[in-house]
ROKEZA-60364 format. One record per residue (C-alpha): residue number from 1; y, x, z. Coordinates in nm, 3 decimals. Example, Ala and Ser with C-alpha at 12.3 -4.5 7.8 and 13.67 -1.06 7.14 Angstrom:
NODE    k        y        x        z
NODE    1   -0.450    1.230    0.780
NODE    2   -0.106    1.367    0.714
This chain:
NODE    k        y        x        z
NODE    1    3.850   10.536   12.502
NODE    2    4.067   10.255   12.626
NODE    3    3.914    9.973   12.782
NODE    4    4.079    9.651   12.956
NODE    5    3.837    9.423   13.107
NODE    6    3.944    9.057   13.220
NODE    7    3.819    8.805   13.460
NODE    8    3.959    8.451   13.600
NODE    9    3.814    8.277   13.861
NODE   10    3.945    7.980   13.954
NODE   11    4.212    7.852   14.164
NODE   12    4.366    8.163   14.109
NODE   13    4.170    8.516   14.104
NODE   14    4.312    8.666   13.822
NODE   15    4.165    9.025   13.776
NODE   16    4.299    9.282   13.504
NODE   17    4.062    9.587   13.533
NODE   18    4.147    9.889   13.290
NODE   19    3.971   10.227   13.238
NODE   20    4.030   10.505   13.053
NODE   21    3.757   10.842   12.954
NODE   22    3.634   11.053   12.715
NODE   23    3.307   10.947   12.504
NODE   24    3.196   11.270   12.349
NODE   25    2.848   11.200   12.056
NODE   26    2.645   11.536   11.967
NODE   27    2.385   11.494   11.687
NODE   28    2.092   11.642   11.948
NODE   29    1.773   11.619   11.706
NODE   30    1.611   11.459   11.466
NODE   31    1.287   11.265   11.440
NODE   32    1.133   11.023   11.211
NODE   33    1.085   10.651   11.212
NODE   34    0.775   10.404   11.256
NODE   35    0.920   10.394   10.850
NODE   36    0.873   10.775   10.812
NODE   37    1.249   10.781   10.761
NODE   38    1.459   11.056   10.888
NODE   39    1.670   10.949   11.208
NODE   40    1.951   11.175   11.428
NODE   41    1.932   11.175   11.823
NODE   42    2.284   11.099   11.901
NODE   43    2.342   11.192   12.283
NODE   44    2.631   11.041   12.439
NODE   45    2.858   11.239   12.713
NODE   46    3.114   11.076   12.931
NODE   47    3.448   11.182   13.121
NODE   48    3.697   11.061   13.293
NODE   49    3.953   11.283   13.139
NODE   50    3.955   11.585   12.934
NODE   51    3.988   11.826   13.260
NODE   52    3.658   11.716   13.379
NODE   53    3.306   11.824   13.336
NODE   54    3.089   11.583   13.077
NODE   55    2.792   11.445   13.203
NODE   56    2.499   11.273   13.010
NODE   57    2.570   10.900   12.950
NODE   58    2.300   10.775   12.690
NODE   59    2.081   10.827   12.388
NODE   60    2.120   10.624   12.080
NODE   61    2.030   10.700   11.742
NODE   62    2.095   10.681   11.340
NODE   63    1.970   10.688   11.032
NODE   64    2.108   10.758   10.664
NODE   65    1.956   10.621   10.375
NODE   66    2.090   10.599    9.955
NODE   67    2.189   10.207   10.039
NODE   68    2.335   10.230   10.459
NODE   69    2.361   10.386   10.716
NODE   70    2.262   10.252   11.069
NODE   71    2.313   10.293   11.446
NODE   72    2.111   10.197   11.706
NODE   73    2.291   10.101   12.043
NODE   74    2.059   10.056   12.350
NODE   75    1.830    9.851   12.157
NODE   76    2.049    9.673   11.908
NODE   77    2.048    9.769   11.569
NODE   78    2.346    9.766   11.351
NODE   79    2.373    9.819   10.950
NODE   80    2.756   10.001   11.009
NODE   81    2.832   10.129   10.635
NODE   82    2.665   10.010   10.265
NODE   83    2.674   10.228    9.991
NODE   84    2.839   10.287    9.719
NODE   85    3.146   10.152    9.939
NODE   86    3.338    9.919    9.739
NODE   87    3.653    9.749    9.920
NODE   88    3.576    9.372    9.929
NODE   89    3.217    9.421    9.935
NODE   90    3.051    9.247   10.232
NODE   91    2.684    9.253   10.432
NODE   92    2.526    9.093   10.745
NODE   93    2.584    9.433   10.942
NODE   94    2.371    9.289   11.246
NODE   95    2.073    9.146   11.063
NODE   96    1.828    9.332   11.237
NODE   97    1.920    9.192   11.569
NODE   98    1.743    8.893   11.757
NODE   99    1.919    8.536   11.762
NODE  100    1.856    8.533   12.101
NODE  101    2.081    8.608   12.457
NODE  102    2.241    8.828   12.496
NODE  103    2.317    8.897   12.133
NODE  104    2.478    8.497   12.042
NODE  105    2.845    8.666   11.996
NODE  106    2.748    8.892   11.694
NODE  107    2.564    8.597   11.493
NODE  108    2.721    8.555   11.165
NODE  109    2.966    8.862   11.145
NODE  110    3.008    8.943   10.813
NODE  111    3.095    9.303   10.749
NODE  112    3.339    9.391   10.501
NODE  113    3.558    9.703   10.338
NODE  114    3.898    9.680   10.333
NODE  115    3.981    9.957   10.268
NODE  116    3.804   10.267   10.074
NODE  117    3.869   10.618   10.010
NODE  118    4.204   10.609   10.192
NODE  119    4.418   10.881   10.343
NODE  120    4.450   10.798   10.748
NODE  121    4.670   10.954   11.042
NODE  122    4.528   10.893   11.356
NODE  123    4.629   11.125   11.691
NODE  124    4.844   11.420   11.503
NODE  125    4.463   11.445   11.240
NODE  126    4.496   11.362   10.857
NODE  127    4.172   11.257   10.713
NODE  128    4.210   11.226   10.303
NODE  129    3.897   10.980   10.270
NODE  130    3.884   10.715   10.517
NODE  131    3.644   10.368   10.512
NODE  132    3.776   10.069   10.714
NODE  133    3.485    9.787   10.802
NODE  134    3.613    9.478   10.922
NODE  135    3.312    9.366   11.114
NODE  136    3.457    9.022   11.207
NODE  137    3.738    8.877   11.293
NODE  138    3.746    8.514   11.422
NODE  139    3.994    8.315   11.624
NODE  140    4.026    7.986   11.748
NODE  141    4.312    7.832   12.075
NODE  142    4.068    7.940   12.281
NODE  143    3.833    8.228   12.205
NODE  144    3.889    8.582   12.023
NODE  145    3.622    8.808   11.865
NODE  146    3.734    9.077   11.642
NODE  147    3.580    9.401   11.538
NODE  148    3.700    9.693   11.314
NODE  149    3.612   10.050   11.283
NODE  150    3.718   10.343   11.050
NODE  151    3.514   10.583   10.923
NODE  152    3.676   10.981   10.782
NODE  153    3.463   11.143   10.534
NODE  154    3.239   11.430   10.668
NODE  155    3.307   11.326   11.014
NODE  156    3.177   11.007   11.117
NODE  157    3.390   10.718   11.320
NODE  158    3.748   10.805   11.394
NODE  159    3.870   10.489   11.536
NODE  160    3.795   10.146   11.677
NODE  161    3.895    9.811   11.758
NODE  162    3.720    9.583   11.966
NODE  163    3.763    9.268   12.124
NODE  164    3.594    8.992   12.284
NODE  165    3.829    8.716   12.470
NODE  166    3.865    8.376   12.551
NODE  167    4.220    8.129   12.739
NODE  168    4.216    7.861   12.854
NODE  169    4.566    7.776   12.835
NODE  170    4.653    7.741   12.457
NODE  171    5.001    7.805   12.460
NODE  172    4.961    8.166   12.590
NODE  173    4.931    8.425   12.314
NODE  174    4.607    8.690   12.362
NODE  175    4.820    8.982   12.443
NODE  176    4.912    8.802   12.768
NODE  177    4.682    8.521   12.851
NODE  178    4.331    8.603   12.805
NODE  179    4.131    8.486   13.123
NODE  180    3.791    8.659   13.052
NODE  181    3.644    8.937   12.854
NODE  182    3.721    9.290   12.708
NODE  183    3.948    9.499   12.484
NODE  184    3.830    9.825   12.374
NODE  185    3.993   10.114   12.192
NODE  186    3.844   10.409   12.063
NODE  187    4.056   10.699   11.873
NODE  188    3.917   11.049   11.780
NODE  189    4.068   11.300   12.007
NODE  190    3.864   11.619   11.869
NODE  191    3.609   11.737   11.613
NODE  192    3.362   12.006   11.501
NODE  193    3.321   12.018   11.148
């Protein structure tokens, strides 16, 4: 994981932080729902690099169903994939969070396949059956928010694409002149069939 975290304060702070480590997700248990629907303890491990020991970072959680599958985060649940996958088809993917701070940035995303059953090279790894979810993508002179992830078939997320930023100065482009917020890359690095 690749992360790049910006913050301006005025006159002239300008602060660039970037980190780089290992996110490692083990399917720990299972347990079922207030629904009575089968969900899968997902514990998180963290690293700085890939000669270091993990340690625990955090518990989340998903669940499977014949129509999605979902993934709760902390305490913010998403709807990642819809099934059948069909490229073009779309679906509020955060529906089941609040309107409420801190979640304002992911109102109104509107998930979407474009791309299904696909063949995908990522890190020296072939996957044959790849699904890529746009979960939003919106820019404007001043603010960025865009979202993607990729899913291989019998392994779960191989790669994503996140990014939250906002300029001030409009005739800077975003690979030079955001001011505040975050850039985040994910690529698979290993897996265990």
């Amino acid at each position: 994981m690749d992360s790049i975290l910006y913050r301006y304060a005025p006159p002239d702070e300008y602060r660039r932080d970037t980190v780089h480590y290992q996110l490692m997700e083990i399917i720990s248990d299972t347990f079922y729902d207030n629904l009575n629907e089968l969900n899968y303890q997902l514990d998180l491990y963290r690293r700085p690099n890939s000669a270091a020991s993990w340690s625990f970072f955090k518990r989340w959680s998903m669940k499977i169903n014949t129509t999605n599958a979902q993934k709760k985060e902390d305490d913010a649940n998403f709807m990642k994939l819809i099934f059948p996958p069909a490229e073009g088809d779309s679906w509020n993917g955060n529906q089941f969070l609040p309107t409420s701070s801190p979640y304002e940035m992911y109102r109104d995303w509107e998930y979407h396949y474009t791309s299904v059953h696909q063949p995908y090279s990522i890190n020296g790894f072939n996957f044959d059956s790849t699904l890529t979810v746009d979960e939003v993508d919106r820019e404007t002179l001043i603010d960025k928010t865009l979202r993607k992830e990729v899913y291989a078939k019998n392994v779960g997320m191989i790669y994503q694409e996140w990014e939250h930023l906002e300029k001030q100065n409009v005739t800077k482009d975003w690979q030079t002149g955001p001011e505040n917020g975050f850039r985040i890359r994910m690529r698979i690095v290993e897996h265990h069939p």
